[in-house]
C-alpha positions in Angstrom: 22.2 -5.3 3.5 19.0 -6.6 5.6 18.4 -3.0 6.4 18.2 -2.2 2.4 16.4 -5.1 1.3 13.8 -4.4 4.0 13.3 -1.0 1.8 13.7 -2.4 -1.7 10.6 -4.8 -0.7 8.1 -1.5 0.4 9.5 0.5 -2.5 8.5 -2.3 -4.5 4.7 -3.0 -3.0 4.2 0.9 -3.0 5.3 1.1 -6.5 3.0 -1.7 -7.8 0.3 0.0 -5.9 0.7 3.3 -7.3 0.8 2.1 -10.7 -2.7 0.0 -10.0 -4.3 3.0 -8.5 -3.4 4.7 -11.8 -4.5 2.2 -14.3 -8.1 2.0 -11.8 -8.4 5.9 -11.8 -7.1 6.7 -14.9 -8.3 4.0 -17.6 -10.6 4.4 -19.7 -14.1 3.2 -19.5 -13.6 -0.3 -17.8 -16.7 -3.0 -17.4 -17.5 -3.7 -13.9 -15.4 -7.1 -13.8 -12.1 -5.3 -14.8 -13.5 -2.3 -12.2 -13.7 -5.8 -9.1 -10.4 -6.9 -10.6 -8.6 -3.7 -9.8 -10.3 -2.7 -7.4 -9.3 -6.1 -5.3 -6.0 -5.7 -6.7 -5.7 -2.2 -5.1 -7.2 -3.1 -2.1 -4.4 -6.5 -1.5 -2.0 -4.2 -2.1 -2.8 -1.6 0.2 -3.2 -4.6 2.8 0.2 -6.2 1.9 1.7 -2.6 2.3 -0.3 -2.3 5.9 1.3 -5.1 7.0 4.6 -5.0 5.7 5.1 -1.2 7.4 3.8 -3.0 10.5 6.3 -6.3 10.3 9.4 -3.4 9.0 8.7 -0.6 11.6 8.1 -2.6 14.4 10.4 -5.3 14.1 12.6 -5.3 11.0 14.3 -2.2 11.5 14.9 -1.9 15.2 16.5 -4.9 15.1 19.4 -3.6 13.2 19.0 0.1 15.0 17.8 1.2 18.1 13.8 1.1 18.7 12.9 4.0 15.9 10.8 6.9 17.1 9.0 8.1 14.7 6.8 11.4 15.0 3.7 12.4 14.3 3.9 13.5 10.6 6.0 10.4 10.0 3.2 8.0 10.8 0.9 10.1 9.4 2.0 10.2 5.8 2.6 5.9 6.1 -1.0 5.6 7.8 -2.6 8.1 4.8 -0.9 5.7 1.6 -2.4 2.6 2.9 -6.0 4.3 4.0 -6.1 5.3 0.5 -5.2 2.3 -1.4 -7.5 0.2 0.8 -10.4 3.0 0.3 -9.9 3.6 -3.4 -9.8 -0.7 -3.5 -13.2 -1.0 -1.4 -14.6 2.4 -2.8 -13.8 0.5 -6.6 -15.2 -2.7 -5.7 -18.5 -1.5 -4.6 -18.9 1.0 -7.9 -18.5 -2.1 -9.9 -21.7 -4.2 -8.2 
């Protein structure tokens, strides 16, 4: 149960994250306040998914399996979500000043 609610919770943060990344990217004109808004929405998000894939991965879920080992193209595609939620976040927050 642990083991599922530990996934449920990133599903979740990744899911809100996509779906701000889309309303940033694909809205319509915005003013530059709703641009900082999302754009430091996006960018928590990407942070709270940073650390929660730190906190799960490194201590979460080995505690109910053995130490996991993940390889290269694993970490890669985790490491490339959250560099891209916390770029388009900064990269949207600078546009709007």
């Amino acid at each position: 149960m642990s083991t599922l609610l530990t996934l449920v919770v990133f599903m979740v943060i990744i899911s809100w994250n996509i779906r701000a990344s889309g309303d940033l990217m694909l809205a319509g004109p915005l003013t530059p306040q709703m641009k900082l808004l999302w754009g430091q929405k996006v960018l928590t998000l990407g942070l709270l998914e940073s650390l929660w894939a730190f906190v799960s991965l490194k201590w979460l879920l080995p505690f109910f399996f053995d130490p996991l080992d993940l390889n290269k193209k694993q970490i890669l595609v985790v490491v490339s979500g959250i560099v891209f939620s916390v770029a388009s976040g900064i990269y949207a927050m600078l546009e709007a000043s």
